[in-house]
C-alpha positions in Angstrom: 0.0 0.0 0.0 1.2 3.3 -0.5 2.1 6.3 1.2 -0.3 8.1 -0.1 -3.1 5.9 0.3 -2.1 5.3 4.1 -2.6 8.9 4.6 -5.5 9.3 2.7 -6.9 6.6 4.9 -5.8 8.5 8.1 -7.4 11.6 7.3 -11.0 9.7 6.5 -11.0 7.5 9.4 -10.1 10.5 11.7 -12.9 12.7 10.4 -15.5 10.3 10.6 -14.7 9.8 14.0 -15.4 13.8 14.7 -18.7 13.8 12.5 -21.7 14.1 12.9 -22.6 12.0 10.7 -20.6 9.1 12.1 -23.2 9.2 15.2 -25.7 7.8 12.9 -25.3 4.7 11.2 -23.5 4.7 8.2 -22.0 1.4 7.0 -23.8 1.3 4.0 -23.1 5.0 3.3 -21.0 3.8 0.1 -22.8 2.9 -2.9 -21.3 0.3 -5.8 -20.7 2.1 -9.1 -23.3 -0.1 -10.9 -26.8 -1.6 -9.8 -26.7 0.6 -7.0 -29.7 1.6 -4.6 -30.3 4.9 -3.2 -32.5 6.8 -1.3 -35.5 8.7 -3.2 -35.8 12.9 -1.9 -36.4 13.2 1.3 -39.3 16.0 0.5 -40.9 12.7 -1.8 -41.3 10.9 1.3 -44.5 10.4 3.3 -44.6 11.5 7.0 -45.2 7.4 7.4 -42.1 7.0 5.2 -39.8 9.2 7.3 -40.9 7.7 10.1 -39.8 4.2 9.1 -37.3 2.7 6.9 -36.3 5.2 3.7 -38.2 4.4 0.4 -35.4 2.7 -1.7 -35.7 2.9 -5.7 -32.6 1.7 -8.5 -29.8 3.8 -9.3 -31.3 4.3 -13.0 -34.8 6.0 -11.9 -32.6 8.6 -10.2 -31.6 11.5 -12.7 -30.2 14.4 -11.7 -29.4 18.0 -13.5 -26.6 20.1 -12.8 -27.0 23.8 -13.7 -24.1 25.7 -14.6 -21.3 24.2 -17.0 -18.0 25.8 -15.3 -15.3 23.9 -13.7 -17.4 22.7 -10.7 -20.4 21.6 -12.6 -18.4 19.7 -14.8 -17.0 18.2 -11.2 -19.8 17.1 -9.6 -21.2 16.1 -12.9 -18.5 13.5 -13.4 -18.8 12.5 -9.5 -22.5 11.5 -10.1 -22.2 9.9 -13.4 -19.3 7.5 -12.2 -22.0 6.0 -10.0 -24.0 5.1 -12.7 -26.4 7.8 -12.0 -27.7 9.7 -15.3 -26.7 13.1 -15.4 -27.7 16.0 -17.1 -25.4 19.1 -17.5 -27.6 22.3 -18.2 -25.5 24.9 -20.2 -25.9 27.6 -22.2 -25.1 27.0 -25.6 -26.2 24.1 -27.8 -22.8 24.4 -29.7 -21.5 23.3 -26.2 -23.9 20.8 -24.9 -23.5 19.3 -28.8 -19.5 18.8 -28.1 -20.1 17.3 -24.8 -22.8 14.6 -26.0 -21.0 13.5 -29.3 -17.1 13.9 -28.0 -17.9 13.8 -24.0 -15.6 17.2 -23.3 -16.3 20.5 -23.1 -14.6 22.7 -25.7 -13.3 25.6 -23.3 -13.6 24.2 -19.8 -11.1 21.5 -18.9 -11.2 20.4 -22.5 -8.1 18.3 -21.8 -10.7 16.1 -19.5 -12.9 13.5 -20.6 -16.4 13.1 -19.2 -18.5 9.8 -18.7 -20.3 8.9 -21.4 -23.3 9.1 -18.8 -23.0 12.9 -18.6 -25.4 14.5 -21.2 -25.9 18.1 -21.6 -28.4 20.5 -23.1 -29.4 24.1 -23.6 -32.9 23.4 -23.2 -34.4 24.1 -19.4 -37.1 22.2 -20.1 -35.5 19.2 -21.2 -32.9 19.7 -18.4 -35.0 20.3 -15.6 -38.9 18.6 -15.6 -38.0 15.4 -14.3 -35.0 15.9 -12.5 -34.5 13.9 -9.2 -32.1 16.2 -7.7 -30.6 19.7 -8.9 -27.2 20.5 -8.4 -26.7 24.3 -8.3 -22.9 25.3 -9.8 -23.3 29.2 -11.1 -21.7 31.6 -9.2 -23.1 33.6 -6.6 -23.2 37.0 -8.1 -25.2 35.3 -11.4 -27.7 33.3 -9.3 -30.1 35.4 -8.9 -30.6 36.4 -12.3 -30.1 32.6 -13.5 -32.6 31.2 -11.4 -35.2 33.7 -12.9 -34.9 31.6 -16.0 -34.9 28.4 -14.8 -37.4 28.6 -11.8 -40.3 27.9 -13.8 -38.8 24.4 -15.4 -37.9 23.1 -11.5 -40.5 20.8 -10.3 -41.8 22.3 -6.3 -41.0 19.4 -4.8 -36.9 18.9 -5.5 -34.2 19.4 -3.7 -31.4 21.9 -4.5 -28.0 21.0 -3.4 -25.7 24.0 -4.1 -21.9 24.3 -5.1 -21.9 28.2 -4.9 -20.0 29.9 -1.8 -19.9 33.4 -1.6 -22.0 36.5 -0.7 -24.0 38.7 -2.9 -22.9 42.3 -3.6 -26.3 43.5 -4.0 -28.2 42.1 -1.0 -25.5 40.9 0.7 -27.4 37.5 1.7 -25.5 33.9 1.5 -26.4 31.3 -0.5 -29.1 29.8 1.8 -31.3 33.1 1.6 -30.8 34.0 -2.4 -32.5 30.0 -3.0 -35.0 30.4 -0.7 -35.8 34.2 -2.1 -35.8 32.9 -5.4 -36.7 29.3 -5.4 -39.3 29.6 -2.3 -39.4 27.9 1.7 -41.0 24.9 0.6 -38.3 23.0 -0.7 -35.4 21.4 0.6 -31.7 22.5 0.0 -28.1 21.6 1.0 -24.4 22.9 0.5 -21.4 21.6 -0.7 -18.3 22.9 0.6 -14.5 21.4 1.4 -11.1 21.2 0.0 -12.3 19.9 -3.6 -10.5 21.8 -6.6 -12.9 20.7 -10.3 -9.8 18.9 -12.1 -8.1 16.7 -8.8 -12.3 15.8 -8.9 -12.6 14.6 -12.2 -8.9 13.2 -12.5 -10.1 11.0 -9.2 -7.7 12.4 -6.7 -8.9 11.4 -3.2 -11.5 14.8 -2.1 -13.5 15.1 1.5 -15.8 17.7 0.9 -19.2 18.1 3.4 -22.8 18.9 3.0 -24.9 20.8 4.9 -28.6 20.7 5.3 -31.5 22.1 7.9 -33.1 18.6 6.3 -30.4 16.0 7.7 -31.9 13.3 5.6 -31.3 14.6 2.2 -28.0 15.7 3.8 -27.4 12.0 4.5 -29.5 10.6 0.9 -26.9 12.8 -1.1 -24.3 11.7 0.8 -25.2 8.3 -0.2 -25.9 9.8 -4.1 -22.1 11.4 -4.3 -19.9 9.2 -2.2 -17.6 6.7 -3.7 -14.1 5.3 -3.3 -11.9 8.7 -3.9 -14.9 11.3 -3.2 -15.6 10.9 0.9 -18.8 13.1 2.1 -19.6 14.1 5.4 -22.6 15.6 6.4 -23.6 18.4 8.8 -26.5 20.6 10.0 -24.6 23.6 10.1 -25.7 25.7 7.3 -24.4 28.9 8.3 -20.9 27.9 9.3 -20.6 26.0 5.8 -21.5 28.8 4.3 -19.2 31.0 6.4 -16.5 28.9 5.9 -17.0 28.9 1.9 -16.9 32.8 1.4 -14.4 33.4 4.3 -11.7 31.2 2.4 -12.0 32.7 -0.8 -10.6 36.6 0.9 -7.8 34.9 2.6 -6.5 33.4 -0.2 -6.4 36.5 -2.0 -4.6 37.9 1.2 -2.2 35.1 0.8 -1.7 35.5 -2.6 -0.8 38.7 -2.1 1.8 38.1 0.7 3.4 35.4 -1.6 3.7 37.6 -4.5 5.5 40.1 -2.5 8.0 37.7 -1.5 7.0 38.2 2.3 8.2 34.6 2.9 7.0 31.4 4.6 6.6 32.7 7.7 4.6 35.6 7.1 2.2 33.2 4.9 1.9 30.8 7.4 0.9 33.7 9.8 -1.5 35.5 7.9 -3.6 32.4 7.1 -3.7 31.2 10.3 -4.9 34.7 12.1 -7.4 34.9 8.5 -8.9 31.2 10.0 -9.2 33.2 13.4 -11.4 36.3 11.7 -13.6 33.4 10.0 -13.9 31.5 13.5 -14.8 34.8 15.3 -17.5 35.7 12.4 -18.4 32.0 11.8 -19.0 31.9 16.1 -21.2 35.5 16.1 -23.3 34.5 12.9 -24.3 31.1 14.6 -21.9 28.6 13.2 -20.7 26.1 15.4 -16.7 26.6 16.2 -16.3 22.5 15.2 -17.6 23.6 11.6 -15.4 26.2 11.1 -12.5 24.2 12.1 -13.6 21.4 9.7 -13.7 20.6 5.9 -15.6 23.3 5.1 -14.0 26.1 6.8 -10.5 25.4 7.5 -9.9 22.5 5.0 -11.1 24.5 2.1 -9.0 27.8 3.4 -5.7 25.6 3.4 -6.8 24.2 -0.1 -7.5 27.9 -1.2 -4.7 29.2 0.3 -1.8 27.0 -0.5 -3.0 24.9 -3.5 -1.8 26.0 -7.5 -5.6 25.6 -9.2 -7.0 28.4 -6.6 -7.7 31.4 -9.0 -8.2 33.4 -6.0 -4.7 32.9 -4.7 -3.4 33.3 -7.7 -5.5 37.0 -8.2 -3.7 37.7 -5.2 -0.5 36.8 -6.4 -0.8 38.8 -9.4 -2.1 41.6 -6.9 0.9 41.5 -4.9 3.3 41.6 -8.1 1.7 45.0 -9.0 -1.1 44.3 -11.1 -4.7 46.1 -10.8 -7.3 44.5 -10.0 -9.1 45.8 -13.5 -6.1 44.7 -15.4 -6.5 40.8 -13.4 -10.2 40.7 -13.9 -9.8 41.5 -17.5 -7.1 38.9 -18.3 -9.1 36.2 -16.1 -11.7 34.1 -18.0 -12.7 32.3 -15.1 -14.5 33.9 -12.1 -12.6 34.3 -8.6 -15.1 34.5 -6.2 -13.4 36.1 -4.0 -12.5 39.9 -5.2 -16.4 40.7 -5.0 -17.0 38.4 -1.9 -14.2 40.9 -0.1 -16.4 44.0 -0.6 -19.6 42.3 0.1 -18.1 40.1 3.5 -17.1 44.0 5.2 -20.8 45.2 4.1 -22.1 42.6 5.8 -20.3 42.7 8.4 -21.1 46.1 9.1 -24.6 45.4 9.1 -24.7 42.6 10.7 -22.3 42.5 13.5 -22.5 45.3 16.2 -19.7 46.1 18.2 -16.8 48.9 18.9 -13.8 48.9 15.8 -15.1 45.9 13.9 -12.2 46.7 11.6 -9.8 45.6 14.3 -11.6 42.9 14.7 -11.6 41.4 10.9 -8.2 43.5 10.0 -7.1 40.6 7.2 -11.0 40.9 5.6 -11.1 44.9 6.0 -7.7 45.0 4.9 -8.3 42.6 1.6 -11.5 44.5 0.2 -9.2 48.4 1.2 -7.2 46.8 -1.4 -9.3 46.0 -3.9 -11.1 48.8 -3.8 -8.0 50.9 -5.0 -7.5 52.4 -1.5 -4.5 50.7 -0.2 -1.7 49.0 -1.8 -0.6 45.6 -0.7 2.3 45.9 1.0 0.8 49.3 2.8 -2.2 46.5 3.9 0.6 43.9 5.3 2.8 45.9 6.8 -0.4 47.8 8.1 -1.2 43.6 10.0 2.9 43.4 11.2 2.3 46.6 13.3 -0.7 46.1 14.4 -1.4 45.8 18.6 -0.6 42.6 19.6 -3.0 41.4 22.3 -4.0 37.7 22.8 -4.1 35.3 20.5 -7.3 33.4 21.1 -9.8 36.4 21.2 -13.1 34.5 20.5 -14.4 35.3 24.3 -13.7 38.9 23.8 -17.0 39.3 21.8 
């Protein structure tokens, strides 16, 4: 056995031990690539039904639609199909759902990787939608809104939405959670997907933990049983808030550590700033009502470290360019792929303003205040980071001193 594998092994045996999901039985939580059974939506169920054993129905009466053909969708997409489940990819041009039925890749997106012949796509909503089992939700966050406008009359009431979208809106400033319910209405069920779990180690089957979320902790659990497979491990949670915490927060600080690696700061100074950046997300996470365990998980920081340190991460990488001198006009016009994190900066310190009370909040969140100065045009980054190196030192573990 390798090296690798050993530690893969390590790291999924010690999470499931601090789960919550491992409280609840889950030895058959893994489902066999073909002739698989898994559960039916959780909303389909019967009061009767919940209360007893789950309704169980074949792998091939399960269909599910993703919506949104970037890196991610094309992810969870392939995660899906490789259980046998059929898949449909939603996008917006024919000319591209043609090139991924007929030649199973997409032409600008990944094109080097190949997609299971089981993954269909289409421009059609319709088509797409009307009798989708579950709907996976990959557009980002600042399109959602006006996405879901056009879809929102194709999605049956009664499925589930699990969505691959972290971020904050610049407009309303709401998370994920609020703009679905807003736009899709309360009646449904939804989940989120967060973790460590870069689109192309995903579809080249590099071993991924990622967790779901859901107020619903069966369809939490009935997509964990949907998604789960030898190199994709899913842990669930009820912790909406501090998933979704966790998935905005990480994006900021890996523009902050982009920045401090593209000036050269050093190893140290990296190491530093991320780990203080965790503590602004813990001390946010804590006062929005995320549980501390959450933050300090998968979703929170897992995904930071992933975001942070990892060569795919487009929001390290805008910081990197930031730090070399760059604009931030000049990086977004070069960049043909969204980094979440430039307009989730400005939005996270709106919130935060409105949200949180309290004396100097900007002394409280100096990395997040600091990143979104920055991108505004108002500070430079070196000015920012020097600005953190001189700034009161006071104890390190401030969460009681709300």
């Amino acid at each position: 056995m390798s090296l690798g594998l050993v530690a893969w092994l390590c790291i999924v045996s010690n999470l499931s031990l601090t789960t919550d999901a491992f409280l609840s039985s889950r030895s058959n939580r893994l489902i066999p690539k073909t002739d698989a059974l898994i559960n039916i939506p959780s909303s389909y169920r019967t009061s009767q039904q919940k209360s007893t054993s789950p309704l169980q129905m074949e792998a091939s009466d399960v269909r599910v639609t993703v919506m949104g053909g970037g890196n991610f969708g094309l992810a969870l997409a392939t995660v899906v199909a490789r259980k046998g489940v059929p898949t449909t990819l939603l996008v917006r041009s024919s000319d591209v759902a043609t090139e991924i039925n007929e030649n199973h890749r997409h032409p600008r997106v990944m094109s080097d990787i190949k997609l299971p012949r089981t993954v269909r796509a289409t421009a059609d909503k319709k088509e797409a939608l009307s009798d989708a089992t579950y709907i996976i939700h990959a557009v980002p966050v600042q399109y959602t809104r006006q996405f879901l406008e056009t879809v929102k009359d194709y999605i049956p009431p009664s499925v589930p939405i699990l969505s691959a979208s972290k971020g904050i809106e610049t407009s309303s400033l709401d998370f994920m959670a609020e703009i679905l319910k807003e736009c899709l209405g309360e009646d449904r069920s939804y989940a989120f997907l967060s973790g460590p779990s870069f689109a192309r180690e995903i579809c080249e089957g590099v071993a991924t933990a990622v967790v779901i979320a859901s107020e619903d902790i069966m369809l939490a659990d009935d997509l964990a049983d949907l998604m789960a497979g030898e190199d994709f491990a899913v842990f669930t949670s009820r912790d909406v808030i501090g998933v979704e915490v966790g998935g905005a927060v990480k994006n900021v600080i890996a523009i902050a550590a982009g920045m401090c690696e593209g000036l050269g700061l050093g190893t140290n100074a990296l190491s530093g700033l991320v780990t203080r950046g965790c503590g602004e997300m813990r001390r946010l996470g804590i006062y929005l009502g995320a549980r501390p365990s959450t933050i300090s998980g998968l979703s929170g920081v897992g995904d930071t470290f992933g975001t942070c340190f990892g060569p795919l991460s487009r929001n390290r990488s805008f910081g990197y360019r930031l730090g070399k001198g760059e604009t931030p006009e000049e990086i977004r016009a070069s960049m043909t792929e969204v980094a979440e994190g430039v307009d989730t900066s400005i939005a996270l310190v709106k919130m935060i303003k409105q949200r949180c009370k309290g004396y100097r909040l900007d002394l409280k969140y100096p990395i997040l205040f600091g990143v979104a100065e920055i991108i505004e045009g108002n500070m430079k980054p070196l000015e920012g980071l020097q600005g953190l190196m001189s700034f009161p030192t006071r104890m390190e573990n401030y969460d009681e001193r709300f």
